[in-house]
C-alpha positions as a printed Julia matrix, in Angstrom:
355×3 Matrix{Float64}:
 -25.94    3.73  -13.11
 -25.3     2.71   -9.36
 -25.91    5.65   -7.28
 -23.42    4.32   -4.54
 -20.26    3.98   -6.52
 -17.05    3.48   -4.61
 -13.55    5.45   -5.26
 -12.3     2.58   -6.93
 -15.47    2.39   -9.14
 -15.41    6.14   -9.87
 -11.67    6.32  -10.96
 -12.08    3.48  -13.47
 -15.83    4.55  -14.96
 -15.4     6.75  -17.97
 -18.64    9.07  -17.57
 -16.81   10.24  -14.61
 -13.09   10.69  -15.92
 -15.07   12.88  -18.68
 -16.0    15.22  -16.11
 -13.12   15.27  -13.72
 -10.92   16.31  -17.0
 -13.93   18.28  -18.9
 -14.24   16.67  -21.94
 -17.88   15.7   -22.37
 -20.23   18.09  -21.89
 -22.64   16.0   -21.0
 -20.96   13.77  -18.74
 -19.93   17.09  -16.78
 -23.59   18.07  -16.13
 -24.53   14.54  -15.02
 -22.12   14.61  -12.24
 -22.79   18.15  -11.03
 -26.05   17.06  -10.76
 -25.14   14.02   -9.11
 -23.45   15.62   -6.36
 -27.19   18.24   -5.86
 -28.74   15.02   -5.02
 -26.28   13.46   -3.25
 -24.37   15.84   -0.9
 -23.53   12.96    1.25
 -21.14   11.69   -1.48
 -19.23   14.67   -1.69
 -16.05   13.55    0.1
 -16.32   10.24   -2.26
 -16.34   12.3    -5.35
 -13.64   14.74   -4.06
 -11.14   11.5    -3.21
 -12.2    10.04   -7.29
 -11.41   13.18   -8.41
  -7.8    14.11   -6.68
  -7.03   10.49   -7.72
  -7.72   11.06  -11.55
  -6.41   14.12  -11.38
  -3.32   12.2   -10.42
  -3.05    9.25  -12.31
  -3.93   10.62  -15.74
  -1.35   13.19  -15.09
  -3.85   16.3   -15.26
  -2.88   19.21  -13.15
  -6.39   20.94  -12.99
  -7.47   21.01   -9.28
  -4.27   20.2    -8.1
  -2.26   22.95   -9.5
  -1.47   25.52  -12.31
  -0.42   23.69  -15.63
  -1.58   22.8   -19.17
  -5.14   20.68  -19.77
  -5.04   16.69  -19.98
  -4.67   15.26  -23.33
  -8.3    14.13  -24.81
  -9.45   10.81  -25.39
  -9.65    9.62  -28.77
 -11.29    6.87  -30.55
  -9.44    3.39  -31.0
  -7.16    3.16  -33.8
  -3.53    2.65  -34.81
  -1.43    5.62  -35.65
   1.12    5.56  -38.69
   4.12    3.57  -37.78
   7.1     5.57  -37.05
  11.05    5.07  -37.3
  12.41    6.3   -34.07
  16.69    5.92  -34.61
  19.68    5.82  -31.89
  17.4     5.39  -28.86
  18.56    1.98  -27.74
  21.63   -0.18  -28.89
  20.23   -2.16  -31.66
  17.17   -1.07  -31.3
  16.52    1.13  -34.5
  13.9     0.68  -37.0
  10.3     0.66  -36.97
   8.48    1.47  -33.39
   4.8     0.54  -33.39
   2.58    3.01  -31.26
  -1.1     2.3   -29.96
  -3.18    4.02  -28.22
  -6.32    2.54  -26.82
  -9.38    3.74  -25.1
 -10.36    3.79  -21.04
 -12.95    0.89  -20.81
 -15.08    0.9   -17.8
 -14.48   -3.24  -18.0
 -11.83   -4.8   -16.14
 -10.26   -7.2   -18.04
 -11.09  -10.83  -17.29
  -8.35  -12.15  -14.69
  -6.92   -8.84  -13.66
  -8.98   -8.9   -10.47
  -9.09   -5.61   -8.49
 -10.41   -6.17   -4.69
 -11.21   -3.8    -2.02
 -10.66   -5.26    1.57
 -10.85   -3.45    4.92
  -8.23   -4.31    7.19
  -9.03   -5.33   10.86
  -7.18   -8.27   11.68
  -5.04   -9.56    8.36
  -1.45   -8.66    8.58
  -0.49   -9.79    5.31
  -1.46   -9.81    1.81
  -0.23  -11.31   -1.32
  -1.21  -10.88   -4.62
  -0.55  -13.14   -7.63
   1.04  -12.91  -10.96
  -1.98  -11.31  -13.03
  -4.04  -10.06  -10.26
  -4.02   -6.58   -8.05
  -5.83   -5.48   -4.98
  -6.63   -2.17   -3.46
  -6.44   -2.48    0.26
  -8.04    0.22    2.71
  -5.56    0.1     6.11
  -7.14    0.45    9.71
  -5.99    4.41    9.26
  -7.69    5.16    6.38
  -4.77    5.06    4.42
  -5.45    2.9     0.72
  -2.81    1.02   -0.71
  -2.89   -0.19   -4.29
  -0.83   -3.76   -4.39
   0.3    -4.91   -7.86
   0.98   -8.18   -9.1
   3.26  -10.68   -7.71
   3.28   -8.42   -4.65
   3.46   -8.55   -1.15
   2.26   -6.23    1.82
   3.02   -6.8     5.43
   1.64   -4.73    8.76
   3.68   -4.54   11.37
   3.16   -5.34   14.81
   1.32   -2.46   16.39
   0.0    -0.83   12.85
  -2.28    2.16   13.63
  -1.28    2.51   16.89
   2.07    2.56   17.82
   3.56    2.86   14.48
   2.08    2.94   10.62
   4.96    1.27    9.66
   4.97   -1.46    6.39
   7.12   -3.85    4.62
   6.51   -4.44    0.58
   7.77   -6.52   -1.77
   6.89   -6.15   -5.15
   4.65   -2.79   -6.09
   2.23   -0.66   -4.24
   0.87    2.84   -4.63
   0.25    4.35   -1.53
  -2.32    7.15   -0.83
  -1.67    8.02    2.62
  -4.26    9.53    5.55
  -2.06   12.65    7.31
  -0.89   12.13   10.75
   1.79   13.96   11.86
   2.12   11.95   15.2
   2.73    8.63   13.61
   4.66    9.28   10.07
   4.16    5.86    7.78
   6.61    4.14    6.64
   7.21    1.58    3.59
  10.18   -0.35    4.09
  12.07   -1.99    0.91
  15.24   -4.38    0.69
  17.04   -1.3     0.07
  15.54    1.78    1.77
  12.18    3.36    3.84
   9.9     5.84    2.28
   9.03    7.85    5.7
   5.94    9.89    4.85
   3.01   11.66    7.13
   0.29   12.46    4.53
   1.2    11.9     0.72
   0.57    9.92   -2.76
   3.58    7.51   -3.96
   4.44    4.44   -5.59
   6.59    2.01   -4.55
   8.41   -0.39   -7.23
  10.85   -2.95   -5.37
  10.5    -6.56   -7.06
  13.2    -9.12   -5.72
  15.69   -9.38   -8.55
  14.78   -6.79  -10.49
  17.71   -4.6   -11.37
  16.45   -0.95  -10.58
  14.0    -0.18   -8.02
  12.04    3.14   -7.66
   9.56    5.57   -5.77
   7.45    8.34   -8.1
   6.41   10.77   -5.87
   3.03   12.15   -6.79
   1.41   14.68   -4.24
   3.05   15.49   -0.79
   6.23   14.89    0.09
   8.39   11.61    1.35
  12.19   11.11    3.01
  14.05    8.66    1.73
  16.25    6.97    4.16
  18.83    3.99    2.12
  19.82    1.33    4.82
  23.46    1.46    3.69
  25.08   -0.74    6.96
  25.75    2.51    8.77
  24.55    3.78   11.79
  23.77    6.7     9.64
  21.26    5.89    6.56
  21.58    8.01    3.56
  18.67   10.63    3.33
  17.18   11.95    0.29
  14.56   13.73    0.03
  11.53   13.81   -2.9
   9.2    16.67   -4.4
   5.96   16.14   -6.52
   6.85   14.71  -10.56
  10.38   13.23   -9.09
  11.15    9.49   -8.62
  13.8     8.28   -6.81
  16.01    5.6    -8.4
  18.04    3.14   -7.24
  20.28    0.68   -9.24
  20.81   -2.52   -7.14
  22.87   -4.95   -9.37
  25.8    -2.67  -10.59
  25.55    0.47   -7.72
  26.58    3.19  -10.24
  25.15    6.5   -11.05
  21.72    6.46  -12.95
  21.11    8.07  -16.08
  19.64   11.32  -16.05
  21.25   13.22  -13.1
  20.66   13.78   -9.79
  18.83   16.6    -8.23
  20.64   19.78   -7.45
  19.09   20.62   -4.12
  19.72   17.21   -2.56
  23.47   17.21   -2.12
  23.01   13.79   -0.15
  22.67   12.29   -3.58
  26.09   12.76   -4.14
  27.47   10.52   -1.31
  25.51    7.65   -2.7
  26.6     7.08   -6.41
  24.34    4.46   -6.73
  21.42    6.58   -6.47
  19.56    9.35   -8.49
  16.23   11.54   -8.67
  14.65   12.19  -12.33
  12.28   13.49  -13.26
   8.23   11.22  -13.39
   7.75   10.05  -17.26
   4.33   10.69  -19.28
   3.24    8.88  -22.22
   2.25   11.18  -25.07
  -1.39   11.33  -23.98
  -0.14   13.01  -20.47
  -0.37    9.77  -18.16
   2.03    8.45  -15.54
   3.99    5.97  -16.81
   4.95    4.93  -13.03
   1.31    4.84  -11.66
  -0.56    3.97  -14.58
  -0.86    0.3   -13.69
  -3.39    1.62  -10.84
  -5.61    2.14  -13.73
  -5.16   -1.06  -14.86
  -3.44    0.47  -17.93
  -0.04   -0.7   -19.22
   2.25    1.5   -20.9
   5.22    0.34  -23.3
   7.52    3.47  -24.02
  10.67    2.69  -26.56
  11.24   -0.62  -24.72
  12.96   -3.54  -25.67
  11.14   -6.84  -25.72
  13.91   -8.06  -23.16
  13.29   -4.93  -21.11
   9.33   -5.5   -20.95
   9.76   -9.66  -20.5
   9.08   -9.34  -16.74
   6.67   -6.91  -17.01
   4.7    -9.05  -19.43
   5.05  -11.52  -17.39
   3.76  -10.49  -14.1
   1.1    -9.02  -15.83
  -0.56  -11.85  -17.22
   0.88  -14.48  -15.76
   3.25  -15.88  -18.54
   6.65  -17.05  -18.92
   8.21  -16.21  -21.86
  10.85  -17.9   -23.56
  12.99  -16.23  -26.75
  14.32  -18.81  -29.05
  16.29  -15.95  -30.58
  18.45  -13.57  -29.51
  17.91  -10.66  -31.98
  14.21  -10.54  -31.2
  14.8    -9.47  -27.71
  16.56   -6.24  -28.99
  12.62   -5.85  -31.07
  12.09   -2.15  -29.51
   8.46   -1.17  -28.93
   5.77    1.6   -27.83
   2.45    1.28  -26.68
  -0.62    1.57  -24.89
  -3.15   -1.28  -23.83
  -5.58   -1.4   -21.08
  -7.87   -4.47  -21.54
  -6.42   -6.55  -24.03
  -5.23  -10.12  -23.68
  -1.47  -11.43  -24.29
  -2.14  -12.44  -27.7
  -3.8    -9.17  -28.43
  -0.6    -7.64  -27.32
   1.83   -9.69  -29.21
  -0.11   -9.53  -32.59
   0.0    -5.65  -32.3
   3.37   -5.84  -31.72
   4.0    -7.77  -34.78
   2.84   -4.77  -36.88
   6.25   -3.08  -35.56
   8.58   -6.54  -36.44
   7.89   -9.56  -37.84
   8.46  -13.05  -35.27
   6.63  -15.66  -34.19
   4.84  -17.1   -31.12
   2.93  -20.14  -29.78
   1.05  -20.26  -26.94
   1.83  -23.56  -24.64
  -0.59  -23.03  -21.38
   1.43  -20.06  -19.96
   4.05  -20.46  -21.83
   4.68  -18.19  -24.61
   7.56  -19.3   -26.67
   8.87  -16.9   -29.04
  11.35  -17.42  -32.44
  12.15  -15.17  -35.58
């Protein structure tokens, strides 16, 4: 094994996941011994670890709470009727789990690139990038996103404009907050872990707030923004096609919330194995949770870079839940046809689907 691994390396190699969470005994003792004979990597493998700690949804080092789920072998559980949990969506719900792979899956490139100069960055349908800023601070950029610096980054301001998806792990400095503007709002932060999810057309977009704290502030054509403000485990949503009231309330101790119907804070979601369901893209994981196939199209999409066409109506309301890290398209769409029966063909990147 490479002794100089990077943060990005560590967070994805499953030796070292064992240990952050304590599951192999083995692995644990490696890495303790890694760290004797290389104190100079100590800050390295302190950053891996927070970040794990994070993104699996473990609270060990970070704060009091229950263990992490363990990792189990590969297989396919028993398939499950799950009733009343979307309109015409009841039936059989197929649920996968799969296994951390230390492989990234071919075309799903992950880059690391230190910013000096570049202003923007772009990232295509099917690809992501991890991006260190001149700060310190790291952003993770999804696909079909877009990251711009402003004028002045690092030292007059740390303020950026996204489109698309980014998770943002941000270096404290409480003389120049940073700031990720949206269509719809700014995340104002000083020192903090969040994720961003503002795609141009999509119907809801959202920031999961995972460690620190951030200030919402929704540009609403006043001279006075809205302000709301996020703890740890909350995610702030925001419905921009029909500007009424989310499901699932809004938080009691933001009374701001209630001038802005269009607006709500939940709670962050975890799959059954304890992961982030908002952040769990970082880890080049995707995670289906009683979705319809209508509700996941774009998500597929960007993904793997596919267009998807339904020749049937019914099939969109097919509801599904799963797991998948490094499988391909077809992988995907032959597991979900152990939920419901359709078909597929595969033209280029089209993928055009029928009953």
């Amino acid at each position: 094994m490479p002794v100089r691994l990077s943060v990005e390396e560590l967070v994805i190699n499953d030796s070292f996941i064992n240990y952050c969470l304590e599951r192999n005994e083995q692995d644990v003792l490696h890495w303790l011994q890694y760290q004797e004979d290389h104190p100079d990597r100590q800050d390295i493998i302190e950053e891996a670890k927070q970040l794990v700690f994070l993104m699996t949804g473990s609270l060990r080092g970070l704060a009091a709470g229950t263990p992490a789920a363990p990792v189990f072998p590969i297989k396919r559980f028993p398939l499950l009727k799950v009733m009343g949990w979307a309109a015409a969506c009841t039936g059989i719900v197929l649920t996968t789990y799969f296994v951390f792979q230390q492989k990234k899956e071919v075309g799903m490139h992950e880059a690391v690139a230190a910013v000096e100069n570049p202003r923007v960055f772009t990232t295509k349908a099917g690809a992501k990038q991890t991006i260190t800023l001149p700060d310190g601070t790291k952003v993770y950029l999804n696909s079909g996103s877009t990251l711009k610096l402003s004028d002045g980054f690092g030292k007059a301001n740390r303020k950026v404009f996204l489109t698309g998806e980014g998770g943002f792990d941000v270096i404290h400095n409480s003389r120049l907050p940073f700031t990720v503007s949206v269509d719809k709002y700014d995340v104002n932060v000083t020192g903090t872990f969040f994720n961003v999810r503002a795609y141009p057309g999509d119907k809801i977009t959202e920031t999961s707030l995972l460690r620190g704290k951030v200030d919402i502030l929704i540009k609403n054509g006043s001279s006075t923004p809205l302000r709301m403000l996020l703890k740890p485990k909350q995610k702030f949503v925001l419905d921009t096609e029909t500007g009424e009231q989310m499901t699932g309330g809004s938080d009691p101790e933001a009374p701001e919330s209630k001038a802005a119907p269009h607006v709500a804070i939940e709670a962050l979601s975890y799959n059954r194995d304890s992961v982030n369901i908002e952040t769990a893209w970082i880890q080049n994981t995707l995670i289906i949770e009683e979705e319809t196939f209508e509700m996941i199209r774009e998500k597929l999409e960007r993904w793997y870079n596919v267009r998807l066409i339904f020749k049937d109506e019914k099939v969109k309301q097919y509801g599904f839940t799963g797991t998948f890290r490094n499988e391909s398209i077809e992988q995907v769409l032959k597991a979900f046809k152990d939920s419901y029966f359709f078909n597929y063909t595969i033209d280029g990147t089209d993928i055009i689907i029928s009953k």
